[in-house]
C-alpha positions in Angstrom: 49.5 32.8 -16.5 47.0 32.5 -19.2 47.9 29.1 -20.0 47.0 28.4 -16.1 43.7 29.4 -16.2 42.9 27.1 -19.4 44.2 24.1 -17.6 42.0 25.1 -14.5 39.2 25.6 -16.5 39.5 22.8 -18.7 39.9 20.4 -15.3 36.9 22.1 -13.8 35.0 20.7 -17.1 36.2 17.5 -16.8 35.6 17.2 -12.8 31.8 18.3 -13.9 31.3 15.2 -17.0 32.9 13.0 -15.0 30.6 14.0 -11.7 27.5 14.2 -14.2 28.0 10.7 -15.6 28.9 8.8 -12.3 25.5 10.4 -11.2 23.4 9.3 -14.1 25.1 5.7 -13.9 23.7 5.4 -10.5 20.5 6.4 -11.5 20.5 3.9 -14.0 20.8 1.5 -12.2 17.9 1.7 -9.8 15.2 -0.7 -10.6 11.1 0.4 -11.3 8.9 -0.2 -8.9 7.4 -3.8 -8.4 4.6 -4.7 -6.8 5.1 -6.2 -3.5 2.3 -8.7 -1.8 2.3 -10.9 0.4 1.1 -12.4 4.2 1.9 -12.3 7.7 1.6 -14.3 11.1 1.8 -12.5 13.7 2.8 -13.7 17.4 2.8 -10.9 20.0 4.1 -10.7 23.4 2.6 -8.3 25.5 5.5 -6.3 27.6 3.7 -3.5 29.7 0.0 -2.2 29.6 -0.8 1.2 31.3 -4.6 2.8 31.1 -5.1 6.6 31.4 -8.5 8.8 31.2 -10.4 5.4 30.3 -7.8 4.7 27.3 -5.6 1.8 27.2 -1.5 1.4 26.4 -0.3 -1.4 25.4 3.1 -2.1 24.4 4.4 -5.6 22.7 7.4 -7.7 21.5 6.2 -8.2 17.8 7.6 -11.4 15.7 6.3 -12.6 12.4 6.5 -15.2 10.0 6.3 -13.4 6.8 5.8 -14.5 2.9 5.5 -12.8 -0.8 7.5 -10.7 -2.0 9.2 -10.5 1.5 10.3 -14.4 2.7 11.6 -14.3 6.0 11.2 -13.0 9.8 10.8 -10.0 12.0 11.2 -8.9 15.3 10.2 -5.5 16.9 7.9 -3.8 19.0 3.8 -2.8 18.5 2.2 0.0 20.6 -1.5 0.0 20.7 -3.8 2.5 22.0 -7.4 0.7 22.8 -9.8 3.9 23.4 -13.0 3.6 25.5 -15.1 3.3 22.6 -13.0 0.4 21.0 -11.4 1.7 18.6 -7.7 0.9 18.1 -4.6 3.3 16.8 -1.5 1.0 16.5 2.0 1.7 14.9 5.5 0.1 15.6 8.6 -0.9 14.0 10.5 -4.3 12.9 13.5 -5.7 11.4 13.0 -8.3 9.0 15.4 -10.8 8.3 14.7 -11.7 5.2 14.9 -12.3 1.1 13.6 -10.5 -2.0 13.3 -13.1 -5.2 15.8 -11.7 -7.5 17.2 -9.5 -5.3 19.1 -10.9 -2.4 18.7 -11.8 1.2 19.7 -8.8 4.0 17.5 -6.8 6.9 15.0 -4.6 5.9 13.8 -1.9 8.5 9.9 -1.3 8.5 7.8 1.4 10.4 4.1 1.0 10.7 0.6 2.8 11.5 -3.0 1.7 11.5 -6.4 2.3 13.2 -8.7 -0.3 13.7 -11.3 -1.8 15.9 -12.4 -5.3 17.6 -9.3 -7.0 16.3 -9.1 -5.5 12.9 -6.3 -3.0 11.8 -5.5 -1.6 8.8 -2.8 0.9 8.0 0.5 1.6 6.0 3.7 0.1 6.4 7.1 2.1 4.9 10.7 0.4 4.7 13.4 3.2 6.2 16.2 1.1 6.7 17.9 -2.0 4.3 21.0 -3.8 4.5 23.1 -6.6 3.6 21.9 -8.2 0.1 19.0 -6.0 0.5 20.8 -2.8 0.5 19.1 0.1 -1.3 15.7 -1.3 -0.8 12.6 1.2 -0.4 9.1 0.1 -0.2 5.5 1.0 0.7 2.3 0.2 0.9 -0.8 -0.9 3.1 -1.4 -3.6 6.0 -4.7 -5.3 6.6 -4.2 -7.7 9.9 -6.6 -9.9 11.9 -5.9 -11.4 14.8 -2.5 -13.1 14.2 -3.2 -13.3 10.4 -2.3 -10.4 7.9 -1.9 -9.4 4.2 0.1 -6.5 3.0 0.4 -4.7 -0.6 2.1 -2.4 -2.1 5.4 -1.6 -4.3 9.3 -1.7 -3.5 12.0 -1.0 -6.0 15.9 -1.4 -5.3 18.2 2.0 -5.8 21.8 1.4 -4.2 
């Protein structure tokens, strides 16, 4: 009986190293941070508009050509709000099909948010979604767009 409960305890120790170093060999491989920069046309297809209490809704079919750090294309959809006094809150999502130097090529799933006025808008932009080559991508940073044309900055690092 005695003998038992060694082997059960020793296997429990060795269940834990092993457990602890598959952990820290995932960690190690995760990359730092890199910046990520780059720019953005946008082409926009507007697919409803509703007004309300003097405010504006507009909801479009988002594509864009984008380059940097991010080479590829997106698709997705944009809602604006256009209040009386012309300011602007905007956020959205898109895919992008697309590649990081390096890295790989894959989809990377962005969210957006921004305020802005007369055709300006800046905001933040977050990845929440990768696959593919790009798998285990994370990234953040900030938008600046202008019309059609747009820069964005910030940092993305790879962790599978």
């Amino acid at each position: 009986m005695r003998r038992a409960g060694v082997r059960m305890r020793t296997s429990a120790v060795i269940v834990v190293v092993a457990v602890t170093f598959a952990l820290l060999a995932l960690t190690a491989v995760a990359t730092e941070p890199t910046p990520a920069a780059g720019t953005f046309v946008a082409t926009q297809t507007v697919t409803s508009v509703r007004t309300a209490d003097g405010n504006t809704f507009i909801t479009t079919r988002l594509t864009e050509v984008i380059t940097g750090t991010y080479n590829g294309t997106t698709v997705g959809e944009s809602h604006l709000t256009l209040h009386a006094d012309g300011s602007g809150n905007l956020h959205g999502e898109f895919v992008c099909t697309c590649t990081i130097a390096g890295q790989g090529s894959g989809t990377l799933e962005f969210k957006f948010a921004g305020t802005g006025s007369g055709g300006t808008f800046e905001g933040q932009y977050r990845v929440v979604g990768s696959s593919g080559g790009l798998e285990g991508t994370h990234g953040l940073g900030r938008f600046r767009v202008t019309g059609a044309l747009g820069t964005y900055s910030g940092s993305q690092h790879y962790h599978p």
